[in-house]
C-alpha positions in Angstrom: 25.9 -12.7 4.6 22.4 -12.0 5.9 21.1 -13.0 9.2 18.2 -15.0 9.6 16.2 -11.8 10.8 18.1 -9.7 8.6 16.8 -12.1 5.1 13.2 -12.5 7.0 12.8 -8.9 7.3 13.9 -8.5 3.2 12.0 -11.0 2.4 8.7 -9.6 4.4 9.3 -6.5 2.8 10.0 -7.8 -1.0 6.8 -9.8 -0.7 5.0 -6.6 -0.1 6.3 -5.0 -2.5 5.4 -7.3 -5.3 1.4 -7.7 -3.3 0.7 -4.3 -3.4 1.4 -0.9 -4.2 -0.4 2.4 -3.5 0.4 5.2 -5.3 -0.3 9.1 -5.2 -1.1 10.5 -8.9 -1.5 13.9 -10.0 -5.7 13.8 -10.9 -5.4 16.9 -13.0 -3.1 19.7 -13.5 -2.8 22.4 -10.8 -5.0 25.4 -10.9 -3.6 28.9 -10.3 -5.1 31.2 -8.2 -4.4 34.4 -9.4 -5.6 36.8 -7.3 -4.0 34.6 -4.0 -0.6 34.1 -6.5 -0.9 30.1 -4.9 -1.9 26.4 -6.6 -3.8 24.1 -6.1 -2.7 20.7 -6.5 -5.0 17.6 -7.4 -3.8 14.0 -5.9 -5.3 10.6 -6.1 -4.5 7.5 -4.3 -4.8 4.1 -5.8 -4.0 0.6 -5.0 -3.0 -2.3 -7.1 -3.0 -5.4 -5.7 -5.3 -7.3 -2.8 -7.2 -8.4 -6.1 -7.7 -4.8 -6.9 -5.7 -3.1 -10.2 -5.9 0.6 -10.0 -8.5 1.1 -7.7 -9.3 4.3 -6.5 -9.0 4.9 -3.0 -9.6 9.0 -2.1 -8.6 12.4 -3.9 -7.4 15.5 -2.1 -6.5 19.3 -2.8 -4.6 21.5 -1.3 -1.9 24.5 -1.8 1.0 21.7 -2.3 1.4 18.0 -3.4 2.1 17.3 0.5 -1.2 18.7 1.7 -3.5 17.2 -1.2 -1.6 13.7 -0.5 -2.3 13.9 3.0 -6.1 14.7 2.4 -6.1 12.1 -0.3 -5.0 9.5 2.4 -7.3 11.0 4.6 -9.9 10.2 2.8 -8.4 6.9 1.2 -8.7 5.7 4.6 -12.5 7.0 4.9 -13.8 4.6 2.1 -15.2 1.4 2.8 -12.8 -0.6 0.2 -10.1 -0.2 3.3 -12.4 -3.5 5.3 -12.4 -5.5 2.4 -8.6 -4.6 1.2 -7.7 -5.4 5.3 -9.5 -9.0 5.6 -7.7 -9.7 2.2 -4.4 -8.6 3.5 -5.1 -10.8 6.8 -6.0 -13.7 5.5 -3.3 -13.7 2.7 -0.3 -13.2 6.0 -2.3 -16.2 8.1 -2.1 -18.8 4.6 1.4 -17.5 5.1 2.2 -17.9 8.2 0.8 -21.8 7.7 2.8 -22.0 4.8 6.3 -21.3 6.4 5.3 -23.6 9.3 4.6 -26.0 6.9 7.7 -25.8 5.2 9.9 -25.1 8.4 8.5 -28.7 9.2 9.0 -29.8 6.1 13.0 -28.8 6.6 13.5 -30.0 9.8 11.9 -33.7 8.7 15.1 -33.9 6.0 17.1 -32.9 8.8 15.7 -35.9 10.6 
């Protein structure tokens, strides 16, 4: 049996998920570098959901998958889509928030 903060928590966290999901994509395949025997890896970061289906949010490159997706995020975080995809995000937890008071209400007038 979950706790009230315990099924709050899952529930905040399954309403995410379904919202939104970011996701790091190889762009194109890895180069190698002969002469250094290294890659070079090619990641993209997109973002479905905030009204947005597979937007692109920034591409990075590095020597591994961990270093391009960090400079992907980098610069994910860089383009101005981030405002707009925040005041959507905002708004949508506030109309939330009213919701759950409203039904909280709602609840306690049965109880009544």
């Amino acid at each position: 049996m979950l706790t009230r903060i315990q099924r709050a928590r899952k529930e905040r966290r399954d309403d995410e998920r379904i919202l939104h999901v970011c996701q790091y994509v190889d762009e194109k395949e890895r180069i190698l570098d002969k002469a250094r025997g290294t890659y070079t890896y090619f990641i993209g970061v997109y973002l479905d959901g905030w009204g947005f289906d597979n937007q692109h949010l920034g591409s990075g490159r590095g020597e591994s998958k961990g270093i391009a997706g960090q400079e992907a995020a980098s610069n994910a975080l860089r383009n101005p889509l981030i405002e707009e995809i925040i005041k959507k995000r905002t708004a949508f937890l506030e109309q939330k928030k009213v919701d759950e008071v409203g039904t909280e209400g709602d609840r306690m007038m049965g109880h009544m």
